[in-house]
N, C-alpha and C positions, 0 to 999 in steps of 0.2 A: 773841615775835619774836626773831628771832636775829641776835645783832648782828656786822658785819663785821670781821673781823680786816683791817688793813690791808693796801691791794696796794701794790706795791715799786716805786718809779718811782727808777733812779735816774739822777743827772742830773755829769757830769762837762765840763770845757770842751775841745774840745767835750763833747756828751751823750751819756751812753753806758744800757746797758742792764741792770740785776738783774731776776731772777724773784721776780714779784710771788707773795704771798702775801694769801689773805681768805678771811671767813668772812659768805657772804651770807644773807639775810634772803631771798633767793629764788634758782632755781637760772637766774637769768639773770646775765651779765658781773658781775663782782664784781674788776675790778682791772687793773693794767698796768704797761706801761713804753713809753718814747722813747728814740732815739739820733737827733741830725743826719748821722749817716753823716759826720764830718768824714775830715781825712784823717788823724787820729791812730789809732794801734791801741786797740782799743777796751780800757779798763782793766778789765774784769768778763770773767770766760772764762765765758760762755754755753755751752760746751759741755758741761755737767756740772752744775744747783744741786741742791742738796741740801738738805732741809727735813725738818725732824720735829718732830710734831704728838703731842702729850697730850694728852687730854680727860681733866678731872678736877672732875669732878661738873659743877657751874654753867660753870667755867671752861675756855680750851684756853690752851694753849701750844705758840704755833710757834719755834722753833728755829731761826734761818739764820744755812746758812753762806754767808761771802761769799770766792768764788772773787776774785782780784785780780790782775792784772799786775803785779807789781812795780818793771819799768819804767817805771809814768807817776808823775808826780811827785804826794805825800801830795794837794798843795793844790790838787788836780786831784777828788778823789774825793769823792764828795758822794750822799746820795739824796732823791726827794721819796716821800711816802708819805702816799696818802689815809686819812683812817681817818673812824670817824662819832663815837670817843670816845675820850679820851686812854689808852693803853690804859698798862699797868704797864711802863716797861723796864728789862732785865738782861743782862748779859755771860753770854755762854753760852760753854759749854765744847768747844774745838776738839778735845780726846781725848776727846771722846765721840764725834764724828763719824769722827773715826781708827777707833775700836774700833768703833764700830758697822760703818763701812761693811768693816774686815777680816772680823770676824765675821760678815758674812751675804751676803757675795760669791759670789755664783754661780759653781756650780764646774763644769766639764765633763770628765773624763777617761775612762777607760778601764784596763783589766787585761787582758793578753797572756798565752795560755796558747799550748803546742803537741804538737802530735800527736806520738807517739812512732812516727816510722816503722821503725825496727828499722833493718838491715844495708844499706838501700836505695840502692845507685848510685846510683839516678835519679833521687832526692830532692833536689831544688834548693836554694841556699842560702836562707837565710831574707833576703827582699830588704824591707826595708821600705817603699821609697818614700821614702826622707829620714824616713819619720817617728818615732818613739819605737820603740827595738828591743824593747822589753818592757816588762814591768812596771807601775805603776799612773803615770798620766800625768793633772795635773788642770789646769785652769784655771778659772781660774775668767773729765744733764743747755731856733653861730652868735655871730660879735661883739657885745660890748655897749658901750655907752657907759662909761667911766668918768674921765670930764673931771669935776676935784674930787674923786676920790676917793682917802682919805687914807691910802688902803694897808692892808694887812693886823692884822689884829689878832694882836697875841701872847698866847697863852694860856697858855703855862709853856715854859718856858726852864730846863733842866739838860745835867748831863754824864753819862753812862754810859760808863763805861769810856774807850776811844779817841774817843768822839765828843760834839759838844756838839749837844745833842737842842733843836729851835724848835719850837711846834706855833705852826699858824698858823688863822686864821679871815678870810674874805675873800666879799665877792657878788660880784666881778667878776673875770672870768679877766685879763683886760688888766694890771690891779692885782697881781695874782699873780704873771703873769710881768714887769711890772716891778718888783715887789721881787726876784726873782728875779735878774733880769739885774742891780742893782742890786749884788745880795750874791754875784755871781761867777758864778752860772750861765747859762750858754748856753741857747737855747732852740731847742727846734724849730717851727715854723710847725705841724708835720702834731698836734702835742700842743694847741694852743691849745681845740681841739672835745672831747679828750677830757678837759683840766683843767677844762672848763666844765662838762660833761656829770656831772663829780661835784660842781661847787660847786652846780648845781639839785638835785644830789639831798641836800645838803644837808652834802655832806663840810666836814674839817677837814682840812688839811697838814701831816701832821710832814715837816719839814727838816733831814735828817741832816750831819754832817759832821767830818772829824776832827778834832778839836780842835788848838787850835796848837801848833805844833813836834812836834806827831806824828807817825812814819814810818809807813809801808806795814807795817812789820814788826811794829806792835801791832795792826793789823787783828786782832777776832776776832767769833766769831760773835755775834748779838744773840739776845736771846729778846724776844717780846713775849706778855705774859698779858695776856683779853681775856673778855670774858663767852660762852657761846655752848654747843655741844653737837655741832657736828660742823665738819668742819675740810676748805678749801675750797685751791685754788692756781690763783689767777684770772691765765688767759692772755692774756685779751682783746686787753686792749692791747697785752700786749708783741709783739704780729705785726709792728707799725711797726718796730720794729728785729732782731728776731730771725734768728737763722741759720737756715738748712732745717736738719733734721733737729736740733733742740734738743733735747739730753738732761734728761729729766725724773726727780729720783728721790726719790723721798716714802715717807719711812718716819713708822711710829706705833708707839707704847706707850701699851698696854692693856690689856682682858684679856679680845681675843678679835682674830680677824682682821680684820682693814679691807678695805672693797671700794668700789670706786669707786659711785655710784649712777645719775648722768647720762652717765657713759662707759661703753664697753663693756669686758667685760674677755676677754683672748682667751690662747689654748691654743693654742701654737704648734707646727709640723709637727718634730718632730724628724728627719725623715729632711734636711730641708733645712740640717741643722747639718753642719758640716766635723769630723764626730768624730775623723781621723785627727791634725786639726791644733789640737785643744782648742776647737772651735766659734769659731775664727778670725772666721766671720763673723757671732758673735753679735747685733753690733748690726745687720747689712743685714737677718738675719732679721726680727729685732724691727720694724725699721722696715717692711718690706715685709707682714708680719704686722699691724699694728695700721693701711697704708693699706688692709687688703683692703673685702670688700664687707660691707656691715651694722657694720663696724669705723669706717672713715670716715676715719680719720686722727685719732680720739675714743676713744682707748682702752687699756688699760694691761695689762703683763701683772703676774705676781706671782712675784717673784725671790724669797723667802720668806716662810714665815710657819710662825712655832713660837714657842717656848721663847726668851724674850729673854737667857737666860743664855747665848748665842753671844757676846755683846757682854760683853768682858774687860774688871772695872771696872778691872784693874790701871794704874797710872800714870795714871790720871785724879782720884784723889784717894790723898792719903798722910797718915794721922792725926798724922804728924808735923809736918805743916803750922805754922805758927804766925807771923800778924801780929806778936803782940803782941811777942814777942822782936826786933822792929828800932825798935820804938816809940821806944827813946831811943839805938840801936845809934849806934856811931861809924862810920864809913864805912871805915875797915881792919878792922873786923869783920865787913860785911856776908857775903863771901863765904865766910868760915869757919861762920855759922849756915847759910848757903842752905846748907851742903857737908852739914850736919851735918843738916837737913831735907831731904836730899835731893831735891834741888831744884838741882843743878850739881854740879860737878866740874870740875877744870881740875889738870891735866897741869900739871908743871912746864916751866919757860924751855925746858928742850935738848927736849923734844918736843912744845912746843908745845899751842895750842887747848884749848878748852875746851866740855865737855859737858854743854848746858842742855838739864834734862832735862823743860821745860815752853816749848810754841812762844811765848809773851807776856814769856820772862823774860830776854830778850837784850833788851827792849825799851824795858823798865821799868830794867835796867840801863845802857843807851844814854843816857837820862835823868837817872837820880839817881845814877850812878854810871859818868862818862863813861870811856873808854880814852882815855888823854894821849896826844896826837900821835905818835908815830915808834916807839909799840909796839902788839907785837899782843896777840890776848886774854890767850892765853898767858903774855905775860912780864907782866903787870898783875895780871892776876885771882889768877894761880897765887902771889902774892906782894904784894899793894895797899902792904901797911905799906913796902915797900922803894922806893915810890914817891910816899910821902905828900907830898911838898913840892910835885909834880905833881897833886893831884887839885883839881878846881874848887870853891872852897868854897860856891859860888851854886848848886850842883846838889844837893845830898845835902840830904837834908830827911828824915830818918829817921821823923815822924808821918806824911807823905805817902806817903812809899816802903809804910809800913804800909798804910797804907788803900787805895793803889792795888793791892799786891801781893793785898789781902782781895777786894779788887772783880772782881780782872783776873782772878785764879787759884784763891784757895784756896776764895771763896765757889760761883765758878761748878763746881768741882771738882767739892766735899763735892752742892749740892742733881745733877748729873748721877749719883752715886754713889745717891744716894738714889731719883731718878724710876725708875732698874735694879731695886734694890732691891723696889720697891712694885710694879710694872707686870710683868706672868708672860709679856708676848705681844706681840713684838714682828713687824710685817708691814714687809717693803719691796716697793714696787712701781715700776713705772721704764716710759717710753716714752718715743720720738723725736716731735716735733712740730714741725711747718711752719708759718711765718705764714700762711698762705690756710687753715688748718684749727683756727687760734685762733680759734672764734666760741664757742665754751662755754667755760665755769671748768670742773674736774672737783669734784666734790663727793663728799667719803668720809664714810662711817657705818662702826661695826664691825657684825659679823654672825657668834652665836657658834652657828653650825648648819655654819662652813663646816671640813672640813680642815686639817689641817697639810702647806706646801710645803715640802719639804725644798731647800736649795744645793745639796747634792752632787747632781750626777748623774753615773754611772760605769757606763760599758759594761762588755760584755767582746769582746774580739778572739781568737778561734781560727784560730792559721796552718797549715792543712794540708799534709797529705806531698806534694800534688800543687799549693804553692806560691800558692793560692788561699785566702782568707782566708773566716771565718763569724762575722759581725758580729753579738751582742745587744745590742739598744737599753735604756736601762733599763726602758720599758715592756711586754717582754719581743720588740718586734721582731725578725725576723733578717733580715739583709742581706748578701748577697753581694756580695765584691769582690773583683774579678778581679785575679790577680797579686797580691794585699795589699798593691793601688797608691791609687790616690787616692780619694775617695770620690766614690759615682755621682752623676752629675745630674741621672740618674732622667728622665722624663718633663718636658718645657719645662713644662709646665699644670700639673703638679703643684703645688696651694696650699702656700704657708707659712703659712697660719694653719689648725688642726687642728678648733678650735670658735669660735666669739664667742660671747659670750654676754651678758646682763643679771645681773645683780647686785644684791642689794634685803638691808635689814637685818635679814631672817630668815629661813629654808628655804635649800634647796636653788637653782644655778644656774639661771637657763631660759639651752638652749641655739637662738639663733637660726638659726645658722649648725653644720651639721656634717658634716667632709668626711673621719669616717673611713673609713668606706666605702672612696670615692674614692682614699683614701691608700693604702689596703691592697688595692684590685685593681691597681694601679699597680706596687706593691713584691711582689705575686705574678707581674705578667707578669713582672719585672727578674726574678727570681728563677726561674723558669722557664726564660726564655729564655738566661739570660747563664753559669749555672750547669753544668757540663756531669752531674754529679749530680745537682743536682736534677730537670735533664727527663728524664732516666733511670728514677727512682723515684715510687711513685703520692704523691701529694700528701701524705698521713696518715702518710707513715713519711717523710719530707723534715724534719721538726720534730724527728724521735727521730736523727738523724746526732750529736749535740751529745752523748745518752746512752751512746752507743754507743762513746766514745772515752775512757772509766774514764779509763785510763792518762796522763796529761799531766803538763808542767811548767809550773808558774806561776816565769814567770822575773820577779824583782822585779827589776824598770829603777829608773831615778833619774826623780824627777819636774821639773816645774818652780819654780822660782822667780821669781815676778814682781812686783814693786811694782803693787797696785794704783791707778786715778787718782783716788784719793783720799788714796795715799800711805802705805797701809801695807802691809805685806810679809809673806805668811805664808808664813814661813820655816819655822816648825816645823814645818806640816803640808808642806811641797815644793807648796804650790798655787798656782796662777797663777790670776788672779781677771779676766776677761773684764769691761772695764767701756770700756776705752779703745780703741775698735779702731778696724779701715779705715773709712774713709768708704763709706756707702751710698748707691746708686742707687735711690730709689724710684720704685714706679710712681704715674700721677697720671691719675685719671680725662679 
């Protein structure tokens, strides 16, 4: 039997919403979440969760990250979470999720070559369209009685990192929610049916929450280890408060690909990507792509799968590290070893701020090592001993500051450095999903008979002497565009989703749905009729124009640079990483 990794309820005053994570013992609902819809801004950005899953041997480990408002106040944030058994928790590492998600961000660009037309008057300037003049261009979430009864039982009570962990045991949902409302959480009416519906099935309630005088700014991710063998991200519930089009994005380390089993998995139309503009409207595709038919609004594509060595352990762990050296540190010392483990930096007074070079260590600082009133980081940190008459001596606690800085940072570092290390194969997969289409959990198994998907995808653009452009798609399509203006919109009918398919943890795809065919008499008639070359010439010598122009310059442009939404920036490669984009219009049966 396979035991459920917990689903993610979380609950804020008013209640707000996390993507639940579990791991079911059958592939029906396995989890959820509530919001009262108050009129607060909701503290959890549902637009984006992020999760990653381990399997390693008997056991899994999920990884979440928790997206947060930083606007609502710490004593506002809180989660509840079913589980069937106490599972193990740990502070997980937020630069893993940095480097993961820079390192395997879908990229879309293109490379600009052009026709050398010789001495030609009549050869028109090279007009782009607004868009990249050349070069290579990339881009890349029923009531029961409970009169006498005497509340919940507590089964272990700690702290992990930022939060102090309850597990709770209860027969009566009534009882549940009033310890709840009791202990500061708000309720919603429409959760009452679904917190009973897991106390019949026999759940327990962990009860998250930050611990006190905690800020928003030690939020980090949680892990929880759990017994089990395949690894699940139960929707169910969270439809009651979810946004339309809920970004979903589930990555694993393994050592082989991951594929969904009870969703479907689908193979998108590239001709419906905005190539000229870095597939601007990645996500309308996707979304439109995974409502189609046999898809259902159940279904995920695969943003990659390779070689987990994309994912830069750099600044996620530094052998330099070291608890023990604050264990009996004086507090005008602190910042001279953090400087020295690199682990901060800080600028002198005349230019100010200081550069912590780990997201939990301003926080942990904020704490044991406050900033005196009327100065900023800069004049304090860059000099502490010049301010010693000012530091708080109720705060510095140099055994704590050890142990928390082991817990928060160096422990959760070193085991992310190490899961990289041990696991060859990392998959990320990613869909949009609507409350009216949460009625399954998706459930992943690996499957090592399937491919490697590569990020990068990279056209090429050829501008002709006669000012009209010859598009190759990576899958070797060509596509004509008139003027080497914007890109076509091809046929109204024309699908965005290219295959669906089923997925199972060995062989080959089965494909349900396949609309190549379809795609490619569509993009012959374009290409026929819109062309004034190609209706010119017999079809079999239309494909050899490409061969036939040796001669060309591959003008190298400047690419982009774009902060991914998950916040990191790959700069060195010029890529812009398509994860945050326009809001999409989907269609709905």
């Amino acid at each position: 039997m396979h035991r459920r990794l917990p689903s993610l309820i979380t609950l804020a005053a008013p209640l707000t919403l996390a993507l639940a994570l579990a791991l079911p013992d059958r592939a029906e609902a396995c989890g959820g979440t509530f919001c009262d819809g108050g009129p607060q801004a909701l503290p959890v950005d549902q637009t984006g969760e992020n999760i990653l899953f381990v399997i390693d041997g008997a056991y899994v480990e999920a990884h979440i990250q928790i997206q947060y408002d930083p606007n609502t106040p710490a004593n506002k944030f809180a989660w509840l979470v079913p589980v069937t058994a106490v599972p193990e928790f740990s502070v997980g590492s937020q630069l893993l999720f940095d480097n993961m998600l820079a390192g395997s961000v879908p990229l879309y660009g293109f490379q600009t070559t052009q026709e050398l037309c010789g001495e030609n008057p009549n050869n028109p300037p090279n007009d782009n369209g607004g868009s990249d003049p050349g070069g290579t261009g990339l881009t890349g979430g029923d009531e029961s009685d409970s009169a006498g009864d005497p509340g919940p039982t507590i089964l272990y009570s700690s702290t992990v990192g930022a939060f102090d962990i309850v597990v709770l045991q209860d027969n009566s949902v009534d009882s549940l929610m009033t310890w709840l409302g009791d202990n500061g959480y708000q309720q919603d009416p429409k959760a009452k049916p679904i917190l009973e519906e897991y106390l019949k099935e026999g759940h327990l309630f962990v009860a998250f929450k930050l611990t006190n005088n905690a800020e928003v700014t030690e939020i980090h991710p949680v892990v929880l280890r759990y017994t089990g063998d395949e690894s699940c991200v139960p929707i169910r519930l969270t439809r009651i408060a979810a946004k339309e089009d809920m970004d979903i994005r589930a990555f694993f380390l393994g050592n082989a690909r991951t594929v969904p089993i009870n969703y479907r998995h689908v193979l998108i139309n590239p001709l419906k990507l905005d190539w000229p503009n870095f597939a601007a409207n990645y996500k309308e595709v996707i979304s439109l792509a995974v409502d189609a038919f046999a898809a259902d609004g159940n279904a995920f594509v695969t943003e990659y799968a390779g070689t987990s060595t994309v994912v830069q352990p750099f600044g996620i762990h530094d052998t330099a590290w070291n608890a023990k050296a604050f264990a009996t540190a004086a507090a005008i010392d602190v910042v001279d070893i953090l400087t020295a483990q690199n682990l901060m930096y800080c600028y002198d007074a005349v230019d100010g701020g200081c550069e912590f070079r780990h997201p939990l260590l301003r926080g942990l600082l904020n704490t044991y090592l406050p900033v005196p009133k009327g100065l900023s980081d800069g004049e304090f940190y860059s000099c502490v001993s010049c301010y010693e008459a000012m530091l708080d001596p109720q705060a510095w606690d140099p055994a704590l500051f050890a142990s928390d800085l082991d817990e928060r940072i160096i422990a959760p570092g070193k085991h992310a450095v190490d899961l990289l290390a041990k696991w060859p194969y990392l998959t990320r997969m990613y869909t949009t999903i609507s409350p009216n289409e949460m009625m399954e959990d998706p459930i992943f198994r690996q499957n090592p008979n399937l491919e490697d998907i590569p990020a990068l995808q990279q056209a090429t653009r050829l501008v002709r002497c006669d000012g009209h452009a010859n598009w190759t798609l990576p899958d070797g399509r060509k596509v004509f565009v008139p003027n080497n203006g914007a890109w076509p919109d091809f046929d109204a009918e024309l699908p965005y989703e290219e295959e669906v398919q089923t997925t199972s943890i060995k062989g080959a795809p089965m494909t349900i749905v396949n609309n190549t065919a379809a795609i490619q008499k569509v993009l012959d008639t374009w290409n026929t009729k819109m062309d004034p070359v190609e209706g010119q010439q017999p079809a079999d010598t239309a494909d050899t124009k490409d061969a036939d122009t040796a001669n060309m310059d591959a003008d190298q442009g400047c690419g982009c640079n774009v902060q991914s939404s998950a916040g990191g920036v790959l700069a060195s490669l010029g890529l812009l990483g398509l994860l945050t984009l326009r809001p999409s219009r989907r269609r709905r049966s």
